[in-house]
PLY file of the C-alpha trace (Angstrom):
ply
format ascii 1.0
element vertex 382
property float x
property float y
property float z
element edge 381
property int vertex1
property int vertex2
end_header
0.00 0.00 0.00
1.25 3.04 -0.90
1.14 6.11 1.62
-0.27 9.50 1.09
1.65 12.37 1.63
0.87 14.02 5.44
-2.68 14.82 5.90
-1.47 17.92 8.20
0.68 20.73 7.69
4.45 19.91 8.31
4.65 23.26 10.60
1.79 21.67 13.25
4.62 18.41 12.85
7.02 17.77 15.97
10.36 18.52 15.15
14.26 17.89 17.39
16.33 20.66 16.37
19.85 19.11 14.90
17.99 15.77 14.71
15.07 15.32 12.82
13.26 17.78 10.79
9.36 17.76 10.79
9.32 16.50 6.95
11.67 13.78 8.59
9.27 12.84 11.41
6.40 12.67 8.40
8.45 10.68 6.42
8.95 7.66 9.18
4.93 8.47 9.57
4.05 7.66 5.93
6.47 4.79 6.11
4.58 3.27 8.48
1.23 3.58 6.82
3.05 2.38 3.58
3.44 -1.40 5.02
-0.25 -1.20 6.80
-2.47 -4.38 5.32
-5.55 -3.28 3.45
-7.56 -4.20 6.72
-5.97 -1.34 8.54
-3.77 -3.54 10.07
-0.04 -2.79 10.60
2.58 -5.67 11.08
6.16 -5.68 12.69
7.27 -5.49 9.06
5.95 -6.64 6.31
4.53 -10.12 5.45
5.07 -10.79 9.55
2.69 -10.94 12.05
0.39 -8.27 13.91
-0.13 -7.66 17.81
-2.47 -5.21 19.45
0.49 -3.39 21.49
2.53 -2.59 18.56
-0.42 -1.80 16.05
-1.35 0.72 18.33
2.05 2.52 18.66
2.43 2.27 15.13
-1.48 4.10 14.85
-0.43 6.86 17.75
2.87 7.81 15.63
0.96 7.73 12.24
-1.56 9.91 13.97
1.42 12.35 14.93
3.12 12.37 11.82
0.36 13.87 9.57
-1.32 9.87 8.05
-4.73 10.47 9.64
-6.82 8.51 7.84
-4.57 5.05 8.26
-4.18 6.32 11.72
-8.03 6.17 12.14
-8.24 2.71 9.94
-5.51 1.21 12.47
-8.02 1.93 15.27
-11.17 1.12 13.53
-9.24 -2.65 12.74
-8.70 -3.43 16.38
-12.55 -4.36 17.80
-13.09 -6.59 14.67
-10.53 -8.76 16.55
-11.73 -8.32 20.22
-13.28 -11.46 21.89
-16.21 -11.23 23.76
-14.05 -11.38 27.15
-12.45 -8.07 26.36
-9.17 -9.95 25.33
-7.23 -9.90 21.93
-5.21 -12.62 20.62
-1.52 -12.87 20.55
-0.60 -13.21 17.14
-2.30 -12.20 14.17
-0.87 -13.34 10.53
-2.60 -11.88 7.44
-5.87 -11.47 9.17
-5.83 -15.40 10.63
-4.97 -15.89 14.10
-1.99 -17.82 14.81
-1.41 -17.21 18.48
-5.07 -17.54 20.64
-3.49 -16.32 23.94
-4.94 -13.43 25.50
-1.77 -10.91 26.85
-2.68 -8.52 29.05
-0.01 -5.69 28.11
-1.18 -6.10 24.37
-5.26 -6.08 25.32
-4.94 -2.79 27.92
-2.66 -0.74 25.74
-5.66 0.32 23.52
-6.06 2.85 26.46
-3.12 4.38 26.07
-4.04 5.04 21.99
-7.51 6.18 22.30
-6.76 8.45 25.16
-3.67 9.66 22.96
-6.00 10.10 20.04
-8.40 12.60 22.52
-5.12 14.55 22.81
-4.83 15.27 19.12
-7.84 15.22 17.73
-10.83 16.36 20.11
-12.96 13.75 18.52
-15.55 12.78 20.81
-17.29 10.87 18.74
-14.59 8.94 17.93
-14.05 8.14 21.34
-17.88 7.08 22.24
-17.19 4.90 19.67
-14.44 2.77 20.79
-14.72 3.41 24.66
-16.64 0.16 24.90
-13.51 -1.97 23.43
-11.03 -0.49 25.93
-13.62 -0.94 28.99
-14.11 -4.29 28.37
-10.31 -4.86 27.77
-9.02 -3.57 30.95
-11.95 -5.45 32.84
-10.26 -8.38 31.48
-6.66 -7.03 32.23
-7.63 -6.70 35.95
-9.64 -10.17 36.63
-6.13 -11.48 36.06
-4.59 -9.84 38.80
-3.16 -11.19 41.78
-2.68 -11.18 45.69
0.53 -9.79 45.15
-0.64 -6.89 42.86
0.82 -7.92 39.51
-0.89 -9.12 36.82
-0.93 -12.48 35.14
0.81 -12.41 31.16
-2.05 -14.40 30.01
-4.70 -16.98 31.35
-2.43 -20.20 30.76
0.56 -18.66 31.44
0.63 -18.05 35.23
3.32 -15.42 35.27
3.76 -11.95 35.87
6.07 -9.81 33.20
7.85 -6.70 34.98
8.25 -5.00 31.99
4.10 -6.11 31.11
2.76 -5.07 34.00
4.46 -1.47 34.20
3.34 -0.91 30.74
-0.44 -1.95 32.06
0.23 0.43 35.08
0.54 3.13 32.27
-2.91 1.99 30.81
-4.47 1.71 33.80
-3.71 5.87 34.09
-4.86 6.10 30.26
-8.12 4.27 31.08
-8.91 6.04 34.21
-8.26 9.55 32.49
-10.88 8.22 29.40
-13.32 6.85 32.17
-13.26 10.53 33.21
-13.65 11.93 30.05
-17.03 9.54 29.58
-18.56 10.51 32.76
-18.21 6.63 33.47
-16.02 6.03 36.44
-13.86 2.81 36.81
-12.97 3.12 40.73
-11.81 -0.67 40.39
-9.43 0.29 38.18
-7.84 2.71 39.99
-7.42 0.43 42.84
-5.98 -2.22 40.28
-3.58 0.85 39.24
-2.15 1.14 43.30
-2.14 -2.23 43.58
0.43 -2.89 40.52
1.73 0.46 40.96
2.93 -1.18 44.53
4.10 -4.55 43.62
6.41 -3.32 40.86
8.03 -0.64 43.71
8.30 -2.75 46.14
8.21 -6.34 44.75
10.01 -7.02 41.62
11.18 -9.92 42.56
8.02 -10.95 42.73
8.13 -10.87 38.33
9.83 -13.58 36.10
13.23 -12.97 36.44
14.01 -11.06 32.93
16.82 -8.96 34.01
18.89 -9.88 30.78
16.65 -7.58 29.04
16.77 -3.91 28.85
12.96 -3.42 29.12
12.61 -4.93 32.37
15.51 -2.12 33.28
13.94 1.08 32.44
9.86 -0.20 31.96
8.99 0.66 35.62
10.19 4.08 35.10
8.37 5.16 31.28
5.17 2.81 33.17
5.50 5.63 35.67
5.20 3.50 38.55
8.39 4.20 39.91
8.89 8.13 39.97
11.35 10.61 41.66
14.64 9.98 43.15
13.77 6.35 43.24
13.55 6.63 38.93
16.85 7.90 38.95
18.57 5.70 41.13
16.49 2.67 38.93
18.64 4.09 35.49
21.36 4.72 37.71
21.59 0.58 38.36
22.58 -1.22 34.89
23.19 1.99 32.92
26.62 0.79 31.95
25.22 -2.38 31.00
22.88 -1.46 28.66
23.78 2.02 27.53
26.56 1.97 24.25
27.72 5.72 23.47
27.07 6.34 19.83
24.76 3.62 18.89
21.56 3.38 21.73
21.16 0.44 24.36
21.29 -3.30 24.53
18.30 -5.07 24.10
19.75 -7.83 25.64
22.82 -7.14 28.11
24.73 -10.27 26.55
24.82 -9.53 23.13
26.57 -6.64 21.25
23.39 -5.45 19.47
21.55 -2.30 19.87
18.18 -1.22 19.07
16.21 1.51 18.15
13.03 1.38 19.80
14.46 0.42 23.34
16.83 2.96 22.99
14.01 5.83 22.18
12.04 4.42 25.28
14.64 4.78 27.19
15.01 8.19 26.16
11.77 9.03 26.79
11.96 7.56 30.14
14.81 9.90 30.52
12.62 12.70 29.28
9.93 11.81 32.24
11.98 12.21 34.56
13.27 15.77 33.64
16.84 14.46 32.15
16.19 16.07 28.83
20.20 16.52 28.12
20.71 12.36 28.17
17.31 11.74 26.47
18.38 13.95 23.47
21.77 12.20 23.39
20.42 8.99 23.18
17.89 10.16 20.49
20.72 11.47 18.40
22.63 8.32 19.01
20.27 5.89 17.22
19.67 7.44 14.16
22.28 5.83 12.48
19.75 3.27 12.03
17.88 5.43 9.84
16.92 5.27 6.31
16.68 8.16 3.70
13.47 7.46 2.63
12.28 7.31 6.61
12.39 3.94 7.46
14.05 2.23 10.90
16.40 -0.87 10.50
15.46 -3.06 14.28
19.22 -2.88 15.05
22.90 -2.81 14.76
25.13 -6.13 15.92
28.66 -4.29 16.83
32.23 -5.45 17.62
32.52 -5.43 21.26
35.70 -7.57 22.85
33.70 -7.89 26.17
30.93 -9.44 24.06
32.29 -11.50 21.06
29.59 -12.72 18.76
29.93 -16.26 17.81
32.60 -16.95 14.79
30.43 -17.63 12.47
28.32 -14.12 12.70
29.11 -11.51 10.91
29.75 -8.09 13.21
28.96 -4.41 11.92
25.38 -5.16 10.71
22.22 -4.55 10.38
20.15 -7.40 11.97
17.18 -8.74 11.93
17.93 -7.69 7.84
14.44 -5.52 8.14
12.69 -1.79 8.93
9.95 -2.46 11.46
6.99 -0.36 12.44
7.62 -0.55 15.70
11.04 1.08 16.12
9.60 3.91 13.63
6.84 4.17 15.65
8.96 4.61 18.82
11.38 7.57 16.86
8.13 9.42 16.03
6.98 9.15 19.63
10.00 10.36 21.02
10.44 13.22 18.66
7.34 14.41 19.78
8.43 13.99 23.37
11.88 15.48 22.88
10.16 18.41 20.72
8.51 19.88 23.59
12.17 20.68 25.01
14.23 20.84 21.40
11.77 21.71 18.66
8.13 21.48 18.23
5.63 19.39 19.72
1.97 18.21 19.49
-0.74 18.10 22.05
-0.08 14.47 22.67
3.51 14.61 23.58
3.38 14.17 27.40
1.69 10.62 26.69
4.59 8.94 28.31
5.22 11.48 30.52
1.81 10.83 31.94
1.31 14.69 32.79
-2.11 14.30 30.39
-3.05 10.97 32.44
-4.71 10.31 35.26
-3.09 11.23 38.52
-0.41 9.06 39.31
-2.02 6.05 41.76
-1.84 6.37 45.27
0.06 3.78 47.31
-2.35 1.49 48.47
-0.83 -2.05 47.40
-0.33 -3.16 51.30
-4.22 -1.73 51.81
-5.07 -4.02 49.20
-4.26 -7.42 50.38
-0.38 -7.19 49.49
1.68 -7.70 52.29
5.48 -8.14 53.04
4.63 -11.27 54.61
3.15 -12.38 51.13
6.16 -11.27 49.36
8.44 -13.49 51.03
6.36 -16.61 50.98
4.92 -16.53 47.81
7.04 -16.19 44.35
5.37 -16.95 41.02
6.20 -19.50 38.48
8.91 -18.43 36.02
0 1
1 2
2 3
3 4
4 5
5 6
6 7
7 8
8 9
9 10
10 11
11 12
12 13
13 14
14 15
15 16
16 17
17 18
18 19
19 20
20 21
21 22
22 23
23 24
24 25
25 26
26 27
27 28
28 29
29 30
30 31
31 32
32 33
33 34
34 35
35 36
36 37
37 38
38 39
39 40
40 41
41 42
42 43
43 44
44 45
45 46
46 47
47 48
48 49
49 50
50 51
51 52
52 53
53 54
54 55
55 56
56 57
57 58
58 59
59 60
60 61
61 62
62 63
63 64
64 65
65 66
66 67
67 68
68 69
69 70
70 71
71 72
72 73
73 74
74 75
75 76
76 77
77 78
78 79
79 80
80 81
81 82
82 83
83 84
84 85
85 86
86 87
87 88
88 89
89 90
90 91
91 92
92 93
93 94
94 95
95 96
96 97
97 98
98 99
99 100
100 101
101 102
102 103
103 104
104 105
105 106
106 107
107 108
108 109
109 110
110 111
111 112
112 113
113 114
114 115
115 116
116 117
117 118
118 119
119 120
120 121
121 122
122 123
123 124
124 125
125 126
126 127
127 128
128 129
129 130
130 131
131 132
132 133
133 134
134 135
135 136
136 137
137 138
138 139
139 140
140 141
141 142
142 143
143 144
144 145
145 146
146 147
147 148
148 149
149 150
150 151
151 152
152 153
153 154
154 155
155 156
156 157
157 158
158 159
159 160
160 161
161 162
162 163
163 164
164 165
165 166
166 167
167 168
168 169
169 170
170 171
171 172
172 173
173 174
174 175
175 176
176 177
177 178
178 179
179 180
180 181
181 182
182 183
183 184
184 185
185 186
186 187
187 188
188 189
189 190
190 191
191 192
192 193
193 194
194 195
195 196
196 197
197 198
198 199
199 200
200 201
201 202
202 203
203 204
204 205
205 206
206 207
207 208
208 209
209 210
210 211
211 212
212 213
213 214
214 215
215 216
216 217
217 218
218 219
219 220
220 221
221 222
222 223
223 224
224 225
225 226
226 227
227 228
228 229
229 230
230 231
231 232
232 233
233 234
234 235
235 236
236 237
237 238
238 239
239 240
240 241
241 242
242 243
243 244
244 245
245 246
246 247
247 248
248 249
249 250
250 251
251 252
252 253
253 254
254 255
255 256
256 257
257 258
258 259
259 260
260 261
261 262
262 263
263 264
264 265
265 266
266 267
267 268
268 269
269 270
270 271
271 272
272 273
273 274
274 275
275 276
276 277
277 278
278 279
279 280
280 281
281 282
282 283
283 284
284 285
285 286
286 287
287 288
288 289
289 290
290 291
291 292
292 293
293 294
294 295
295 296
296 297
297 298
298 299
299 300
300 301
301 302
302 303
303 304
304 305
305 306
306 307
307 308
308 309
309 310
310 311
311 312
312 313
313 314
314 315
315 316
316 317
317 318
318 319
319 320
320 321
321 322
322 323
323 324
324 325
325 326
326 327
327 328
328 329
329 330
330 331
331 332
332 333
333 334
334 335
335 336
336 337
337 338
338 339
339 340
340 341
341 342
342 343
343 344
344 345
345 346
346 347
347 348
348 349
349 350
350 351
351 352
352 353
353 354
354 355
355 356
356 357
357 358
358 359
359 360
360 361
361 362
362 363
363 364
364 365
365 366
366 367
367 368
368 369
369 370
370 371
371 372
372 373
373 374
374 375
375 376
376 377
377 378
378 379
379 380
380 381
């Protein structure tokens, strides 16, 4: 499919000064909306397969970056593939399922889009229209909760995710603010919110241990359930594991490969927490996985003595070999973040920053049936 050109004017565009220009920031847009399936779907790349998490990122950044109308065609896809317990599948291939399981990061982060979407576009229409998806979606999010405050990855899978549940605390705020805006308070999901909001403070441990990966790092900060000095000292931790100057973060901490979209969610976890100077740096850092027409290569595999790839992998390459929505999706969002400070910004750029959300949850995990007693007697299944 071939994208139009932006649908708004490149001076109401976000813009990083020295970094991206706004027709940049349109061209990742359109390159987005260029590999979206005639459904309104948009894959990791194309030909692979769809998930609800990264289809809406990819929407929000179209939305930013002037491509409206496949914006609002993203969105309008995602309730033809709701179930009627609020859930979404896993995996979608060419409009065929081929993963059933319900994720709970994936189904609440519709919040987070259509609350994102009331930011730029005032349309309330539009969101009377899909409030009922994202209502029943967190419902189901929050059933799966447990004593501890986190949340089940999916019904079979009796685990809790770290970096998951701090993107469903984030949600949770999204949903609460739309609930709001509807006149249709969710009270349990604000006392879901504390809950989780708690257990990833105070109980990490508590989370399959995924400490190799970067997300699990700097999640509980751009979640926003771990704010203040207590954020900093969190980035503070593994920063020299994960952080590579000139090239963006790890994914993993035992493989010399960066990538692009953890790096600009890093950055804008940086951002939230008021260090605009490293943010910007980090920004600037990964664009060497740009393209000139727009498009994001996933990563960069480097020479790095401390971590020698295997013999028989080639070093000083692009890999996977493809541009994926999702990391172009996460340079848009972060442009718009950064913009605020270095260049221009929209209305929706503090949607990570979570100054347009909700209020942040109060503390009321131990209130709610999590105690420290329970966090040393009871540890999930990894």
């Amino acid at each position: 499919m071939t994208a139009r050109r932006s649908e708004v004017p490149l001076a109401r565009l976000p813009y990083v000064d020295g970094v991206l220009t706004a027709g940049q920031v349109a061209d990742t847009a359109a390159s987005i909306a260029a590999m979206q399936e005639p459904r309104g779907a948009v894959p990791w790349t194309t030909g692979e397969h769809v998930d609800i998490w990264n289809h809406v990122e990819a929407a929000m950044a179209m939305l930013v970056g002037g491509q409206v109308e496949a914006a609002e065609r993203a969105y309008d896809w995602i309730p033809t593939m709701q179930r009627s317990d609020g859930s979404f599948p896993m995996q979608i291939v060419d409009g065929e399922v081929t993963d059933e399981r319900g994720e709970v990061n994936m189904s609440a982060y519709f919040a987070v889009g259509l609350w994102h979407h009331w930011l730029l576009r005032r349309d309330i229409r539009f969101i009377e229209r899909h409030w009922p998806g994202v209502r029943a979606a967190l419902d189901w999010v929050i059933s799966l909760q447990q004593p501890f405050g986190g949340i089940w990855w999916t019904p079979i899978d009796e685990f809790c995710l770290l970096t998951g549940n701090a993107s469903v605390h984030h949600s949770l705020r999204a949903g609460v603010a739309l609930a709001d805006l509807m006149d249709d308070p969710q009270p349990e999901w604000e006392l879901a919110g504390g809950r989780l909001g708690h257990a990833v403070r105070r109980h990490p441990d508590l989370f399959a241990d995924k400490s190799s990966y970067s997300m699990d790092w700097y999640y509980p900060v751009l979640g926003g359930a771990v704010r203040g000095q207590a954020a900093y000292d969190l980035l503070a931790m593994r920063w020299d594991d994960f952080v590579v100057p000139g090239l963006g973060i790890h994914c993993v901490d035992t493989n010399p490969w960066v990538t692009g979209a953890e790096t600009c969610e890093l950055a804008m976890a940086l951002d939230l927490i008021g260090d605009q100077r490293r943010a910007l740096q980090l920004f600037t850092d990964m664009q060497h996985l740009r393209e000139g027409d727009g498009r994001y290569w996933t990563g960069w595999v480097y020479a790095d003595p401390r971590r020698p790839a295997p013999p028989d992998e080639p070093v000083d390459v692009h890999w996977p070999v493809e541009h994926t929505t999702y990391t172009a999706a996460a340079v848009v969002l972060a442009a718009d973040a950064l913009g605020e400070t270095f260049g221009h910004s929209t209305p929706g750029s503090a949607i990570m920053r979570g100054t347009s959300l909700a209020a942040p949850f109060d503390e009321i995990g131990l209130e709610c049936g999590c105690s420290d007693e329970y966090a040393n007697s009871s540890r999930q299944r990894p």
